[in-house]
C-alpha positions, 0 to 999 in steps of 0.5 A: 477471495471475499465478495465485497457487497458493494453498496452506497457509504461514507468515502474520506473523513472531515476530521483528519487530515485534509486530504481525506475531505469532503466525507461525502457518500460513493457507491460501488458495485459488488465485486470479489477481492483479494482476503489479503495482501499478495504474499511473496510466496504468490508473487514468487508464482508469478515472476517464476511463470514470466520472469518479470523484472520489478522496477525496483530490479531495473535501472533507471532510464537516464533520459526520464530524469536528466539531473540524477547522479549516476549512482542514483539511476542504480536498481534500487528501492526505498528502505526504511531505516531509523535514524541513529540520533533523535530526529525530528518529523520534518524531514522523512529522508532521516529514516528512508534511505534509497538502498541499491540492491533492494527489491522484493527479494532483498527487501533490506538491501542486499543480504537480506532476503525473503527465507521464511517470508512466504506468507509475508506481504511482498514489498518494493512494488511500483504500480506497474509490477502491481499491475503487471501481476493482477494481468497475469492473473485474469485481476484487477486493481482496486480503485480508491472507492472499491478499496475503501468500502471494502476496508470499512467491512460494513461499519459507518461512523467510526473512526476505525474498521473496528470500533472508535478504539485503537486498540480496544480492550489493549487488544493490537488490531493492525500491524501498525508502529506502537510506539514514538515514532521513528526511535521508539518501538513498542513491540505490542504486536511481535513484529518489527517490519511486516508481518504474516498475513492474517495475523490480525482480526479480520474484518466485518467482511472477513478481510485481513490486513486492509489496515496496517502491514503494507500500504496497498495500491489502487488505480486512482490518480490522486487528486482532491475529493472535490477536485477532478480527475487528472487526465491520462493515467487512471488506468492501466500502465502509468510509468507508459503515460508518464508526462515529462514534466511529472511523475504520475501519483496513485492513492495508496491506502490502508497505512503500513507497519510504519504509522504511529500515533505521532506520525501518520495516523493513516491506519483508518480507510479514509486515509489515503497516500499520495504514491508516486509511480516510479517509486517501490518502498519497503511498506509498499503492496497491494491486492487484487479484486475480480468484478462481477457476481461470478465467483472468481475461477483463482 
């Protein structure tokens, strides 16, 4: 783990997308994190020492949404999928496709798997599998604010981690999508879906992977900068304080390997993603962090 100094700093942006807005200044205390993404190899630790079930490997309970078709209560999970004609990007559900038999083990769909994938974030995690293994390893969850100063490893008032350059000197800092997105891939990086952790720059704070690969959960409700925060599920398990009339959603952050400069320029530590709960997708993770000036026992 990689202690994180904390401090006061610039959170969210006033010149992307709204949402991000009002830049304003937050303050964090020093903690610990994670140097990079949980890999499947670390997840694979866990569920070999609980046998944990994902959500994404559960059947949905019929009761918590009424209106679904039957094969939609299926285990499965949301897969990235490029549409086989010119599509437009209005309309995501062209390149997501919700693949019964996908989960972290199958991260395509049945017949795919995670050999030679180790050191690979794991994918298809909803909060609450997020959750559950940062308990069983005496972690925690980030919150936004925590995450985000992390992610800016020390720099203020640039529009990357790095530099005001996307990929400065040509040089590809994050495992993002290089190319027009969703047809054309530009394989500037050598990977195609996620990639080994590390296999990018580190960091001011000798992180890896904050920016690109997977998005990454943290444990806020999403809501407006300037708006307040919503009552009942900011921490802890959400899919136990779900409300009936709606799924509750968390800030993902960091952007994945799916984000290009036509689409989703998420790939900044301001920029933040409304995840809900109940939902596992293919360029889904997260990493876990450790509070306090005590260096972490694991």
């Amino acid at each position: 783990m990689v202690w994180i100094p904390g401090g006061t700093f610039t959170m969210g942006s006033d010149h992307h997308y709204p949402e991000e807005a009002p830049a304003h200044r937050a303050q964090v205390d020093g903690f610990w994190m994670e140097r990079t993404p949980v890999t499947n190899a670390q997840f694979r630790r866990f569920v070999k020492a609980t046998g944990y079930i994902t959500l994404a490997e559960r059947p949905a309970d019929p009761a918590q949404y009424p209106d679904a078709l039957p094969e939609l209560l299926e285990p499965s999970s949301a897969v990235f999928r490029p549409p086989a004609a010119q599509a437009g990007l209005q309309d995501a559900y062209q390149w997501w496709r919700y693949v019964a038999g996908a989960n972290w083990r199958h991260p395509e769909g049945p017949g795919s798997s995670i050999k030679h994938l180790d050191h690979h974030p794991v994918v298809h995690i909803a909060y609450d599998d997020a959750f559950a293994y940062a308990s069983w390893a005496g972690k925690a969850l980030p919150t936004e604010a925590e995450w985000e100063c992390a992610a800016w490893g020390g720099v203020e008032g640039k529009a990357y981690a790095w530099g005001d350059a996307l990929t400065p000197g040509g040089r590809t800092m994050a495992n993002i999508w290089y190319g027009a997105f969703p047809h054309h891939y530009r394989r500037l990086d050598g990977w195609e879906r996620t990639s080994p952790v590390g296999s990018f720059p580190a960091n001011g704070y000798g992180l890896l992977d904050m920016i690109g690969n997977v998005w990454e959960w943290t444990t806020d409700c999403f809501a407006l900068h300037n708006a307040p925060t919503t009552e009942g599920c900011c921490s802890g398990s959400s899919l136990e304080k779900q409300k009936e009339e709606e799924i509750p959603r968390h800030v993902a952050k960091g952007g994945s390997h799916l984000c290009a400069e036509n689409y989703c320029q998420r790939y900044r530590p301001a920029a933040r993603l409304a995840q809900p709960v109940d939902t596992s997708t293919s360029h889904l993770g997260f990493r876990c962090i450790v509070r306090g000036a005590s260096a972490p026992a694991i």
